[in-house]
C-alpha positions in Angstrom: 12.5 50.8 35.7 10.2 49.8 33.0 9.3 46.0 32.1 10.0 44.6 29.1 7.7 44.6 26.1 5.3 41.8 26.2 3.7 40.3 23.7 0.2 38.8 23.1 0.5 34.6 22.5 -1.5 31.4 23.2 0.2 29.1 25.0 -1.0 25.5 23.8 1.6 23.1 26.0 -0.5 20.9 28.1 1.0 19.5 31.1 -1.5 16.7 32.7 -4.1 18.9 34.0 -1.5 21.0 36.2 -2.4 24.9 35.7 1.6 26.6 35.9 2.7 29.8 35.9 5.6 31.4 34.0 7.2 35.1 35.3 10.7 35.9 33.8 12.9 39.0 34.8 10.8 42.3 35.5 7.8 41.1 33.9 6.1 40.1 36.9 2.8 40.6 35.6 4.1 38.9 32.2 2.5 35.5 32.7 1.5 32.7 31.0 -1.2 29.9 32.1 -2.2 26.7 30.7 -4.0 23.3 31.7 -4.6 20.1 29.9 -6.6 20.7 26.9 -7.2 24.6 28.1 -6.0 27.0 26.5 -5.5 30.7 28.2 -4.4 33.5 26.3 -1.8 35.9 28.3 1.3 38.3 27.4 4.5 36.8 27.8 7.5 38.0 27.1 10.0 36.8 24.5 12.2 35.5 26.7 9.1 33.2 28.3 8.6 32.1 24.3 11.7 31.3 23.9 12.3 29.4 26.6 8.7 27.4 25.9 10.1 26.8 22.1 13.3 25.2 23.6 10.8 23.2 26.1 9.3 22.2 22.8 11.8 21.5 20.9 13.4 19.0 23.6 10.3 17.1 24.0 10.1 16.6 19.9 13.9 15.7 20.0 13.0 13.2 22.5 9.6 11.8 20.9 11.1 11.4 17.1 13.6 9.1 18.7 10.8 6.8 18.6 10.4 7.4 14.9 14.4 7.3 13.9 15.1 3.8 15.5 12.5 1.0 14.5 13.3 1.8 11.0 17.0 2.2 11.4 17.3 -0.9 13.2 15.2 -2.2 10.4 17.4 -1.0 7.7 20.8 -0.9 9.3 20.2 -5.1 9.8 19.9 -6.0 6.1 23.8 -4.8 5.5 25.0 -6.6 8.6 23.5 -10.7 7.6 26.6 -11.5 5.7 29.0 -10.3 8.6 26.5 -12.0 11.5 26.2 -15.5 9.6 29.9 -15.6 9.5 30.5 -14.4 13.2 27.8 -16.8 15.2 28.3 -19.2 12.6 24.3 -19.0 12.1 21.9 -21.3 10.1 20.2 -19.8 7.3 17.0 -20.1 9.0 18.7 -18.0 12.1 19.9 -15.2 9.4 16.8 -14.8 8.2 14.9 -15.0 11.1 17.1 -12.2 12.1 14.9 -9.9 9.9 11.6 -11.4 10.0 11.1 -12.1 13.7 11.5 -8.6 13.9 9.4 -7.3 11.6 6.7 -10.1 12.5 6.8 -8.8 16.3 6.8 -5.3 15.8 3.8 -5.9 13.1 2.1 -7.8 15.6 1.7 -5.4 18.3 1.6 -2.2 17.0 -2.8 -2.1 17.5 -2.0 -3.3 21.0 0.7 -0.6 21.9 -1.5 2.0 20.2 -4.1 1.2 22.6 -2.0 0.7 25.5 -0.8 4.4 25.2 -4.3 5.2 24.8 -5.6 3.9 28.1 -2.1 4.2 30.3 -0.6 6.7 29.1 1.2 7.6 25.7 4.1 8.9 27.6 4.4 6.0 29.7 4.1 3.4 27.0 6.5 5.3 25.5 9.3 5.0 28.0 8.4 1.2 28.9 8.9 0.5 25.2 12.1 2.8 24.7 13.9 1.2 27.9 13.1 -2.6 26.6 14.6 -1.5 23.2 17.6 -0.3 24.9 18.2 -3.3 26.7 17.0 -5.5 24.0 19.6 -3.2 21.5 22.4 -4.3 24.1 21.6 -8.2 24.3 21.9 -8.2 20.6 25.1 -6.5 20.6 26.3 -9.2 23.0 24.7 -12.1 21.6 26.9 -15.1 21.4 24.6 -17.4 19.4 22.2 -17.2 16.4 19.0 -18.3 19.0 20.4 -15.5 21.8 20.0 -12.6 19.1 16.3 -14.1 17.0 15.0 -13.9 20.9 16.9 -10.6 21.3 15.3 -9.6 18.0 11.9 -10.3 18.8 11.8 -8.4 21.7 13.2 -5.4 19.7 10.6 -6.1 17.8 7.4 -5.9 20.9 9.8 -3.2 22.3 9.7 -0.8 18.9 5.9 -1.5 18.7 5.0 0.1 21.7 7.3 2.8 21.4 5.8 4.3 17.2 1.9 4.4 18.0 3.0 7.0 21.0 4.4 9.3 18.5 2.0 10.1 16.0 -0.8 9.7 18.6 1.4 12.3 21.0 1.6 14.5 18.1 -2.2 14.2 17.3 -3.2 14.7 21.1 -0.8 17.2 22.5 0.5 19.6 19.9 -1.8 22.9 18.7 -3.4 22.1 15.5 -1.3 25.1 13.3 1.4 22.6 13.7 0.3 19.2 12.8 1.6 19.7 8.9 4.8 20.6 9.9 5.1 18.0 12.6 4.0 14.9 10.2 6.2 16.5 7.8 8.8 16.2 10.4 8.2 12.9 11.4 8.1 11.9 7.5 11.5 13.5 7.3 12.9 11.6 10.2 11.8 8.5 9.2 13.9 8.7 5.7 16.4 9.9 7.8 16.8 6.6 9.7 16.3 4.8 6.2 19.1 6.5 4.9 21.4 6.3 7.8 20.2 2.7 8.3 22.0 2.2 4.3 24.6 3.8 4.3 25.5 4.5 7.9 25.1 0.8 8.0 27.3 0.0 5.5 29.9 2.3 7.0 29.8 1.0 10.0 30.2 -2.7 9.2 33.4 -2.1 6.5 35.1 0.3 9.4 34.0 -2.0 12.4 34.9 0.2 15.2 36.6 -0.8 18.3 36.9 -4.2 16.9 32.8 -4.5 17.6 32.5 -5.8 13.8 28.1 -6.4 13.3 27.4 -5.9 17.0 27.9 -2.1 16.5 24.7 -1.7 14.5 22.9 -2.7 17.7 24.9 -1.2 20.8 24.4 2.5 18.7 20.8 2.1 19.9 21.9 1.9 23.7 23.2 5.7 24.1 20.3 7.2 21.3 17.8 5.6 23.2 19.1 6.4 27.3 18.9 10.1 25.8 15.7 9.6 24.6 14.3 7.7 28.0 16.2 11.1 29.9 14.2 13.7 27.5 10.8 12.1 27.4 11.0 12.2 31.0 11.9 15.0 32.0 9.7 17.0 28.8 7.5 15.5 27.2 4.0 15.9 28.8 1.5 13.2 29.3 -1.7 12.4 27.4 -4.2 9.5 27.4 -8.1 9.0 26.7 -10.3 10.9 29.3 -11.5 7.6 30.8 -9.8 5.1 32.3 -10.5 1.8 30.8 -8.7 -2.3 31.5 -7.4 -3.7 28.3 -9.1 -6.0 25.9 -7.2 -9.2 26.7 -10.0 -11.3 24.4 -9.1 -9.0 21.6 -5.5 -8.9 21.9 -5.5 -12.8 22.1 -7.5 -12.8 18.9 -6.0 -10.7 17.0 -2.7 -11.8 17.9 -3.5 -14.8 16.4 -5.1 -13.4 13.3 -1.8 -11.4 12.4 0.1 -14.3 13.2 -1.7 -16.6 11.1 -1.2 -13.3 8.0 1.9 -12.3 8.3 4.3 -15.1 9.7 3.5 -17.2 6.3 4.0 -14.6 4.3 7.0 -13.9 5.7 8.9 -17.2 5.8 7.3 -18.5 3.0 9.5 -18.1 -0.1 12.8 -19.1 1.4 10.7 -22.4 2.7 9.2 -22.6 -1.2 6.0 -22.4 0.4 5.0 -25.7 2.5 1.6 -26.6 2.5 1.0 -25.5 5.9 1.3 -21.5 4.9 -1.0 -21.7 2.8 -3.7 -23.6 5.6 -2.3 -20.4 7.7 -3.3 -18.1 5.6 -6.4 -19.7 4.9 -7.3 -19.3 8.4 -6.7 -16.2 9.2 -9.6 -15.0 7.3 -12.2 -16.9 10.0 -9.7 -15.6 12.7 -10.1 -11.6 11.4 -14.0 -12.3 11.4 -14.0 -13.8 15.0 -11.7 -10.8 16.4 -14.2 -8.3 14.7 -17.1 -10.4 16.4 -15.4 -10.0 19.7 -14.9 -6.1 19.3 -18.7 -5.8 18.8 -19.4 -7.4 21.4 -17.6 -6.1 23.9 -18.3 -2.8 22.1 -21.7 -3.7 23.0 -21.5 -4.4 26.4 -20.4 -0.6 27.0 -17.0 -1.5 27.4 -13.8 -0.5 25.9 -12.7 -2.7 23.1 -9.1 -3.0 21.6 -10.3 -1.8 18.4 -13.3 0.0 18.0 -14.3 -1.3 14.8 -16.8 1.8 14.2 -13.7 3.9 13.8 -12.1 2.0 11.6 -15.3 1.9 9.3 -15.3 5.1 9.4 -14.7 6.0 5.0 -11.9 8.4 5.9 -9.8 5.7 8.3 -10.9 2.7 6.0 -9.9 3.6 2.8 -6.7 5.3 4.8 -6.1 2.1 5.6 -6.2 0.6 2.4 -3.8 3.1 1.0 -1.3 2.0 3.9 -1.3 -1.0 2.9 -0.7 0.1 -0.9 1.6 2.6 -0.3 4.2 0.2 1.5 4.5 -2.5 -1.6 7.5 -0.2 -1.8 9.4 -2.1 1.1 10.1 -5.3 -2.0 12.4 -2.5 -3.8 14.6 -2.1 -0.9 14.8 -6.2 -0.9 15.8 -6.7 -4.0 17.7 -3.5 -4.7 20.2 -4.8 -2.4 20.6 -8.2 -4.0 20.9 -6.9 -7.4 23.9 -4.1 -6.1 25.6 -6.5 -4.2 25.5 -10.2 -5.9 24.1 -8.9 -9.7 26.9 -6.0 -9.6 29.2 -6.9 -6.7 29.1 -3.9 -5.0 30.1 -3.4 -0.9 27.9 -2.8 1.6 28.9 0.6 2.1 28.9 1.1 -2.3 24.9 -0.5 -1.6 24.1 2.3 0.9 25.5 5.1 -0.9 23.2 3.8 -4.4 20.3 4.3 -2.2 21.3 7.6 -1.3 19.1 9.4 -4.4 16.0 8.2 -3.2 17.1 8.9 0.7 17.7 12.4 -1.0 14.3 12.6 -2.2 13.1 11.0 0.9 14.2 13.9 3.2 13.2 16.6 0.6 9.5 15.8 -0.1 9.1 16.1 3.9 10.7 19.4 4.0 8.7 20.5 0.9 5.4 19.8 2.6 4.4 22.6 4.6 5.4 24.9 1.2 3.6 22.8 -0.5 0.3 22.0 1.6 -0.5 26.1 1.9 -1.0 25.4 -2.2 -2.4 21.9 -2.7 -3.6 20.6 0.6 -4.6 17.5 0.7 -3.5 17.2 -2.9 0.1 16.0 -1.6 -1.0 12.7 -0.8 -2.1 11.9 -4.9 1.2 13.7 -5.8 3.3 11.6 -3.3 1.8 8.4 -4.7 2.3 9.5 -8.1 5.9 10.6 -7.9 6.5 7.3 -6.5 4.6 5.0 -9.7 6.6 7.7 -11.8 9.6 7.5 -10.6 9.9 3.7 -10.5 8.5 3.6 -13.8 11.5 5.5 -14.9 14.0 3.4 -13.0 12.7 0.1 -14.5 12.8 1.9 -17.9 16.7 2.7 -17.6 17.9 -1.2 -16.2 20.2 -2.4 -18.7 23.0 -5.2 -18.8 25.3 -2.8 -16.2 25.4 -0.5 -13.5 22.6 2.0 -13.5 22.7 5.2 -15.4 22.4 8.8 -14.3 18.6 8.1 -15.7 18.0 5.5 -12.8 19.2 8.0 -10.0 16.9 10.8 -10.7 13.9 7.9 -11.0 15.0 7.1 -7.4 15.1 10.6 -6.7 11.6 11.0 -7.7 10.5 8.0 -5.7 12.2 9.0 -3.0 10.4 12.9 -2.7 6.7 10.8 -3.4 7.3 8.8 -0.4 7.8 11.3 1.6 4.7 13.3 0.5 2.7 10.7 0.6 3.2 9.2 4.0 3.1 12.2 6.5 -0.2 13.1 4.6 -1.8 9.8 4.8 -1.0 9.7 8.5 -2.2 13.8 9.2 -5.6 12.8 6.9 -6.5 10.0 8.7 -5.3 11.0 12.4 -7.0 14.3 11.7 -10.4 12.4 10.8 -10.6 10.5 14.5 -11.2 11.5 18.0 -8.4 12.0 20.1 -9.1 9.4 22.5 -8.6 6.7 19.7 -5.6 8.3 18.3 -2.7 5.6 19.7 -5.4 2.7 18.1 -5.2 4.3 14.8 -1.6 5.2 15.0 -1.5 1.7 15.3 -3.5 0.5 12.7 -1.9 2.5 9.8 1.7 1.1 10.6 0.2 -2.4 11.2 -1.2 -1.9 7.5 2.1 -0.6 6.8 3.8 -3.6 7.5 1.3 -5.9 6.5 1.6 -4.3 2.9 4.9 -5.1 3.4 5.1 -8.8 4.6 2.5 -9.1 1.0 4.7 -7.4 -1.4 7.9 -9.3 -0.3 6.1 -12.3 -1.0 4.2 -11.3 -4.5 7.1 -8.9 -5.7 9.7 -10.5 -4.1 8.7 -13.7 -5.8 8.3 -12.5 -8.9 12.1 -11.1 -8.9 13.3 -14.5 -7.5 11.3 -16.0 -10.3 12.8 -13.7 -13.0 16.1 -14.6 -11.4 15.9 -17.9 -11.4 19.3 -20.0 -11.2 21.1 -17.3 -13.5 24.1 -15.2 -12.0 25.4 -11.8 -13.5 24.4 -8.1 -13.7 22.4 -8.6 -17.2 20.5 -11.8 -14.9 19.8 -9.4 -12.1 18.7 -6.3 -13.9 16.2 -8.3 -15.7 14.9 -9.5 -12.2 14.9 -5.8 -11.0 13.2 -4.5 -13.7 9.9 -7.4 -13.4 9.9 -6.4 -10.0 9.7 -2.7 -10.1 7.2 -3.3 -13.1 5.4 -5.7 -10.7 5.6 -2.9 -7.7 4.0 -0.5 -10.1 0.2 -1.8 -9.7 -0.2 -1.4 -6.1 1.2 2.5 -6.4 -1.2 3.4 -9.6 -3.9 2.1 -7.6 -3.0 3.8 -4.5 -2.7 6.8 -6.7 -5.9 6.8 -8.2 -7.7 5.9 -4.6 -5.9 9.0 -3.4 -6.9 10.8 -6.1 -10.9 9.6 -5.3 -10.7 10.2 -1.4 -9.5 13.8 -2.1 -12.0 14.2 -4.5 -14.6 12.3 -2.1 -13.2 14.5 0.4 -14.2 18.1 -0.8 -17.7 17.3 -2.3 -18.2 16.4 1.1 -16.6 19.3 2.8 -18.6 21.8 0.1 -21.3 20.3 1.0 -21.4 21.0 4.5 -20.3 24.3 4.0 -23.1 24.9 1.2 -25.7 23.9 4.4 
């Protein structure tokens, strides 16, 4: 009997420095070995391919699990505050603590769970920080006071940290090259996903309150997603960390624990306190604490030991400027905080009516990530200037159409536009600035850029955010809240234009360099 026809492929799936062997059906001299960052062409058949792409596909399943539920849980919150004030009887303070504690934790860590995966294991750090969400998800869900769930919150919050550096760091590290477009594209189009189902799903879930579980529902959906995901990454997803072995930086972690604090936990409380005195002595602070946390890297950089953040790699022009268009890029998180006011108190709309207005740009949001691959084979690194641009374009239109009333058709399509530039701009930030660092530091950049991420966050709810508030001011109505919306977006507009036009220079930075290595 004759074997089946083989074919010629390079199997890329490393699996922790374990060389294993593949034989399906007839094919017994069909094989197909491989070994941790070796890669040995043989012919397999297509029923060894196949059942390698399911392998695959299982694993990625299980990895952008980690990308769908930070932000979901993130989004999915927001549309819940009205019900969870009324239900534990919370303080204002508790409420919005509910948010920021989060967002302050998972900020806060990220460097430090980057590295972690680095050194222990990305894999590892993975499931350690998935399992702690889970349970964290379900202490929310039961939470019988407003204390209970800003403690449950904040361990979400350390929890989700550790959990998104693995991702794009696992994707960086243990996927073939050919495949890291489509893969950040991927993990750009998850992410909207989550925003998306975060708004609306959200919005559903609280008006529908299933099973009598009223708000505590947004939180115990986490508990089966996330058991799936704990099930998949263990029994598929291979392990990767840095070559050497190394102990964590405690000194740095301390420091620049304390530096982030001292940045980000000001600017987040700060307009609903009407900004004490002591923020601004926080923020004041923080600037010696940044410069005594790079001093501490150096040194221990210079005693030949392994620092949490190497600050050589960050200075490096492709991560630093990377960097500074993360931190740009996400002035967009102010739209989604005041978007929401202005549907739901300027225009009286449900939470479930809020989530569906968002759904243009959660549109665009999932196309411009599905768009990528088509459109990175013609513009290449071009995407990221496009992305940003869409985005200053689009909200330029949006604030352009707010009137006395409901928004127009004119509005949606500006959202739509937004929406498709911020997912082109993310995933090619992230693949540009991964692709630019060695794989051993991969989790501690990973880390970085959604740090910045979130730091440009924490700034532009307090600059943009307090410009809206200002516009606001103690007036009521649609035509009061339009006005508000439209200084804000107006406001949100400088970051992106300069984001776009430093995307536009690193591109351009970018190929002189590259031509001239080539002309050499």
């Amino acid at each position: 009997m004759r074997p089946r026809r083989v074919e010629w492929h390079v199997c890329s799936w490393p699996e922790s420095g374990v060389i294993q062997s593949l034989k399906v059906g007839l094919d017994t001299s069909a094989t197909c070995c491989y070994r941790a960052n070796h890669v040995i062409p043989f012919p397999i058949t297509r029923m060894t391919i196949e059942a390698s792409s399911l392998r695959r596909g299982l694993a990625l399943a299980s990895l952008y699990t980690g990308v769908f539920l930070p932000p979901l849980d993130y989004f999915i919150v927001n549309l819940a505050l009205p019900a969870i004030h009324v239900g534990l009887k919370a303080s204002d303070a508790q409420i919005q603590l509910t948010v920021s504690a989060y967002a302050l934790a998972y900020a806060v860590v990220l460097i430090t769970g980057g590295r972690l995966g680095d050194l222990y294991g990305r894999r590892r750090i993975f499931m350690i920080g998935m399992a702690a969400f889970v349970v964290a998800s379900a202490l929310c869900g039961m939470a019988m006071s407003g204390e209970v769930l800003v403690a449950s919150r904040v361990v979400q919050g350390i929890s989700a940290a550790l959990i998104t550096p693995q991702v794009l760091a696992s994707i960086r590290t243990v996927f073939p090259a050919q495949m890291q477009a489509r893969l950040m594209g991927l993990y750009g189009f998850v992410f909207g996903l989550a925003s998306v189902a975060g708004q609306v799903g959200g919005g559903a879930l609280i008006d529908l309150h299933p099973w009598g579980l009223d708000w505590r529902v947004v939180f115990l959906v986490n508990v089966p997603i996330g058991m799936l995901a704990l099930v998949g990454t263990w029994r598929y997803l291979p392990e990767s960390r840095a070559e050497r072995r190394a102990r964590i930086d405690v000194p740095g972690m301390v420091a620049l624990t304390i530096a982030l604090m001292l940045l980000i936990y000001p600017l987040t409380v700060g307009r609903e306190l009407h900004w004490p005195a002591w923020t601004f002595w926080s923020l004041g602070l923080c600037i010696p604490a940044f410069v005594a946390f790079i001093r501490i890297e150096r040194w221990i950089a210079q005693q030949a030991r392994d620092p949490l953040v190497d600050v050589a790699v960050l200075s490096q022009p492709v991560v630093a400027i990377g960097l500074l268009l993360a931190f740009l890029f996400y002035s967009i998180a102010a739209f989604f905080l005041t978007y929401g006011i202005y549907l739901q108190e300027g225009l009286g709309w449900t939470p479930l009516q809020s989530g569906l207005g968002l759904a243009p740009y959660g549109a665009g949001y999932l196309l411009g990530p599905l768009a990528t691959p088509w459109l990175a084979r013609r513009i290449g690194e071009g995407l990221m200037p496009l992305g940003f641009g869409c985005l200053a374009g689009g909200f330029a239109l949006c604030a352009s159409q707010l009137g006395h009333g409901a928004p127009e058709l004119a509005f949606y399509i500006g959202l739509l536009i937004a929406g498709t530039g911020q997912g082109l701009a993310l995933p090619s930030l992230q693949r540009i600035v991964l692709a630019g660092v060695d794989a051993r530091h991969a989790g501690m950049t990973a880390g970085a850029i959604v740090a910045m991420l979130y730091i440009g966050a924490a700034f532009a709810a307090a600059c943009i955010g307090g410009a809206f508030f200002g516009a606001l001011g103690e007036g009521g109505g649609a035509a009061a809240h339009a006005h508000a919306m439209r200084i804000g977006l107006e406001w949100m507009l400088v970051p992106l234009v300069t984001g776009f036009l430093v995307s536009v220079w690193m591109v351009r930075r970018r190929h002189r360099t590259t031509s001239a290595v080539r002309g050499t």
